[in-house]
C-alpha positions as CSV (number, residue, x, y, z in Angstrom):
1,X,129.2,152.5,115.0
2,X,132.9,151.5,116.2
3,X,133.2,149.1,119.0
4,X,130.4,146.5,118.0
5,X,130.9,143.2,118.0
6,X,131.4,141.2,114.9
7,X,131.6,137.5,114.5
8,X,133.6,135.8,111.8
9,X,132.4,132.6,111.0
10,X,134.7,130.6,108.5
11,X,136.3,127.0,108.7
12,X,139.8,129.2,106.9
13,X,141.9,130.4,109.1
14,X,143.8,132.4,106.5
15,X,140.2,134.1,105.7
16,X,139.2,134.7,109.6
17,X,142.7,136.9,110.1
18,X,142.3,138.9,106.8
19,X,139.3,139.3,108.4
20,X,140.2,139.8,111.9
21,X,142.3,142.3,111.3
22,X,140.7,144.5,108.5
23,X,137.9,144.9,111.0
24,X,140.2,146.1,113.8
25,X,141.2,148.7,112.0
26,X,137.9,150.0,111.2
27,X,137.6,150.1,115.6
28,X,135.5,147.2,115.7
29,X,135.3,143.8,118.4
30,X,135.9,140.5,116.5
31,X,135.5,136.8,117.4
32,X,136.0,134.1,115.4
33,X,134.6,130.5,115.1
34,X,135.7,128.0,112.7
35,X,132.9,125.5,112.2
36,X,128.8,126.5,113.0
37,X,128.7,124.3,116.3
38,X,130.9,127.0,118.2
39,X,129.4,129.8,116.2
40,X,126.4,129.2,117.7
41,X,127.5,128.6,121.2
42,X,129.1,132.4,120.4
43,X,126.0,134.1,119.4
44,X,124.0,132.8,122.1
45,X,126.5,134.0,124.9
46,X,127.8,137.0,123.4
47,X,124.9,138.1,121.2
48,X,126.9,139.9,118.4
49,X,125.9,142.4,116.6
50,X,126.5,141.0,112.7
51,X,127.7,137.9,111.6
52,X,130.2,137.3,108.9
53,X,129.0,133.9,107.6
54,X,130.8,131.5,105.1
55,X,128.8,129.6,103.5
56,X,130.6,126.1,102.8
57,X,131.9,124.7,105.7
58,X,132.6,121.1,107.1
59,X,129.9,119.9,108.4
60,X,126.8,122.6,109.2
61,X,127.2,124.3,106.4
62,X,126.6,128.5,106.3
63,X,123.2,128.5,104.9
64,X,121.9,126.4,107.8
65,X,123.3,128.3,110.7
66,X,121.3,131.0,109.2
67,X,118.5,129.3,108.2
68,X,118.3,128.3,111.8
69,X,119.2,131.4,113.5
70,X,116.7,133.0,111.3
71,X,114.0,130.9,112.9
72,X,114.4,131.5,116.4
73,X,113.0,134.3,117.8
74,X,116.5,135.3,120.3
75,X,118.6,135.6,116.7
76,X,116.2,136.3,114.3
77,X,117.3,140.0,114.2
78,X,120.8,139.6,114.0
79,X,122.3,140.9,111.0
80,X,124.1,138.1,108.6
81,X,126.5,139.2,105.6
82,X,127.0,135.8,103.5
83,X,131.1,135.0,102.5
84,X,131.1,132.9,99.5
85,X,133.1,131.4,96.6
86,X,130.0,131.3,95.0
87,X,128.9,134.0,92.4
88,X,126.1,132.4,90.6
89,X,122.8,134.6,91.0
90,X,120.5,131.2,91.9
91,X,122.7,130.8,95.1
92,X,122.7,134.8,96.0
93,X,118.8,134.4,96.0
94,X,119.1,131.2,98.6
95,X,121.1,133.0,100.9
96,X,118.7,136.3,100.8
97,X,115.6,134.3,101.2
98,X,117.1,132.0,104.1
99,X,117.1,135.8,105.6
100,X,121.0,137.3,104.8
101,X,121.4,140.9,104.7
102,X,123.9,140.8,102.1
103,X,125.7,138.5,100.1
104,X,129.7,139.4,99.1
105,X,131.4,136.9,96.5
106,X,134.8,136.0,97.6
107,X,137.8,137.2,96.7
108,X,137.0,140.7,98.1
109,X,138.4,143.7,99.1
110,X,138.7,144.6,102.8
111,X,137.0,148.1,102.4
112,X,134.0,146.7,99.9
113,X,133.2,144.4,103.0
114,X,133.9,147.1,105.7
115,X,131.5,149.6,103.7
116,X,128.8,147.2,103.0
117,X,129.2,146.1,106.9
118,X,128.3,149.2,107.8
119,X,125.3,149.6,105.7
120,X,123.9,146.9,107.1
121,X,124.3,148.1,110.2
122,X,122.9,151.4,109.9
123,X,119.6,149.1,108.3
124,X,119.8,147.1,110.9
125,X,120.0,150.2,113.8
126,X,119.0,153.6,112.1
127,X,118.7,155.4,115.3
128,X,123.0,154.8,115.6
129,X,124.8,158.1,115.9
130,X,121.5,160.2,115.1
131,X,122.1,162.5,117.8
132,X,123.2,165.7,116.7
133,X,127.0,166.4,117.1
134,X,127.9,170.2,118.3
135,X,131.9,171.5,119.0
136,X,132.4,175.5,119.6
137,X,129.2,176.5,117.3
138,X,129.5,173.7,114.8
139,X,126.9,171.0,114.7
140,X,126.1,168.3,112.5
141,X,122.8,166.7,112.5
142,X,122.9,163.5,111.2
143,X,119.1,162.7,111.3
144,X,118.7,165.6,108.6
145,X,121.9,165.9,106.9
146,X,122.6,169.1,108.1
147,X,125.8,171.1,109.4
148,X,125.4,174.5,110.5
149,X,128.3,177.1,112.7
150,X,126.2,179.1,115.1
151,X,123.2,178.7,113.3
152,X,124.5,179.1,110.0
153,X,123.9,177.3,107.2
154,X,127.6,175.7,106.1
155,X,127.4,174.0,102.3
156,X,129.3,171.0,101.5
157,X,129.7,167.8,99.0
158,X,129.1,164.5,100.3
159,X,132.4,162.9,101.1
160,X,133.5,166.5,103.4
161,X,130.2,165.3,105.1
162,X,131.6,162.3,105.6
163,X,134.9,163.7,106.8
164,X,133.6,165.9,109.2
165,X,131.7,162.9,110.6
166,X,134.3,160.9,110.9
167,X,136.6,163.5,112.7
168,X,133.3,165.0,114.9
169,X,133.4,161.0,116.5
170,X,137.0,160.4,116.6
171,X,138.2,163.8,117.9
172,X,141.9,164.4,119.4
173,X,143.2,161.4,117.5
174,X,145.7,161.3,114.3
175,X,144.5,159.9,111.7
176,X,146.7,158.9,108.5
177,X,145.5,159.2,105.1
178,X,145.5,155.7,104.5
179,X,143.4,155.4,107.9
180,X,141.1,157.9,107.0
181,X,140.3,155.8,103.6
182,X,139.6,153.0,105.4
183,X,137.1,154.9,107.4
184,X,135.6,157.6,105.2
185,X,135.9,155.9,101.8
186,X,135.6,152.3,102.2
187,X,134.7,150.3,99.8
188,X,136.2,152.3,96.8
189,X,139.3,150.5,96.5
190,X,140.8,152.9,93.8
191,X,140.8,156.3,95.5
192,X,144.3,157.2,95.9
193,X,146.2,158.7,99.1
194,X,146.5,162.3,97.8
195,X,142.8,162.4,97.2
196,X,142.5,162.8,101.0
197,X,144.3,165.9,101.1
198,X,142.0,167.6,98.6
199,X,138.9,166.7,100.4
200,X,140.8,168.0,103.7
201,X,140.9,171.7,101.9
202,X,137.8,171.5,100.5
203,X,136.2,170.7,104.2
204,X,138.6,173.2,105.7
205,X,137.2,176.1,102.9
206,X,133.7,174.7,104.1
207,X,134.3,175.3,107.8
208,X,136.3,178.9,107.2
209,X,132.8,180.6,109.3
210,X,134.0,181.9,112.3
211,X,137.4,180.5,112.3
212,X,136.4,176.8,112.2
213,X,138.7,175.3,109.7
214,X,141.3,175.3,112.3
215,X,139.4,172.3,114.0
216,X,140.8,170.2,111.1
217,X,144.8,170.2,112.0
218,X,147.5,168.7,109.7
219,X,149.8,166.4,111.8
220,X,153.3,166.7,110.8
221,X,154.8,163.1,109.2
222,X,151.5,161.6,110.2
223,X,148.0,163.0,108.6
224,X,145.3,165.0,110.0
225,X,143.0,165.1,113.7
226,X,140.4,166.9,114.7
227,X,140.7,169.3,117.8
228,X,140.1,171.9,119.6
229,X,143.2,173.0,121.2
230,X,145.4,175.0,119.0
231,X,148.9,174.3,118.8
232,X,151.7,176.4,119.7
């Protein structure tokens, strides 16, 4: 799901690089408008694939950029996550029936809005990464929630799953634990660095069929990678 393209659309500068660069992290392409005039002229030539809309802005405001992109038939299916000061539950409902995904009250974290990012995604596109993922007898099937080593059924909890996903699409990179709670965790702001490392054994312990556990490699000074060559 890394690599899409995301457009930030906010008339604060200050908001559009917190922004910006919480999303680069996560491995995704950002743009930016500051006013719903150039947004549009964005979304029409580069077509992203979710926008981040604020919804009071000079001018145009938020809600009628996506009231109107709503209504034509080239935008309509674009996926819009609404940025707003606003927390009362009348003005959630306006922005979901002008045809938002989602609705995130400012201030919020950079994980929350990662995670719920991506859930909208995987709404928007369920067919993304559903092809099953196989290395040297392991395979995860992500259509039925499986992961099996030659055929083998392999238990384990939910957030190994999400490990092993993680590291089966990012292979022969280093990762850091902080990195990895970005990606993996998201949204849940309190989980703490060591909490990585536990769910590393715990996947490792999972994988111990045939020798697999040493796919999941500690870097030295750094964090963890999947691979298959074995170091010296």
């Amino acid at each position: 799901m890394t690599g899409r393209k995301i457009l930030i659309v906010d008339d604060e500068s200050a908001i559009r690089d917190m922004l910006r660069v919480a999303l680069e992290m996560a491995e995704y392409q950002v743009m930016e408008a500051s006013n719903a005039q150039d947004a549009h002229s964005i979304i029409i030539d580069e077509k992203p694939d979710l926008i981040l809309l604020d919804w009071m802005m000079p001018g145009t405001s938020g809600i009628e950029l996506a009231r109107r992109l709503k209504r034509d038939e080239v935008t309509a299916g674009t996926p819009i996550i609404m940025l707003t000061a606003k927390g009362e539950e009348d003005n959630k409902i306006q922005g979901l029936e002008v045809g938002a995904d989602d609705y995130i009250t400012k201030p919020f974290s950079p994980r929350e809005l990662v995670a719920r990012l991506k859930a909208v995604l995987r709404r928007a596109d369920p067919q993304i990464n559903s092809a099953p993922i196989q290395v040297q007898g392991l395979c995860l099937d992500p259509a039925s929630h499986r992961v099996t080593i030659n055929d083998q059924s392999v238990d384990m909890g939910p957030t190994e799953y999400r490990l092993l996903e993680f590291f089966l699409t990012h292979q022969e990179r280093a990762y850091t634990r902080s990195q990895l709670l970005d990606h993996v965790w998201g949204g849940n702001v309190y989980v703490e660095e060591r909490t990585v490392d536990v769910h590393i054994r715990r996947l490792r312990k999972a994988l111990t069929v045939d020798g697999h556990e040493d796919l999941i490699q500690t870097v030295r000074g750094t964090g963890y990678r999947f691979s298959t060559r074995i170091e010296a």
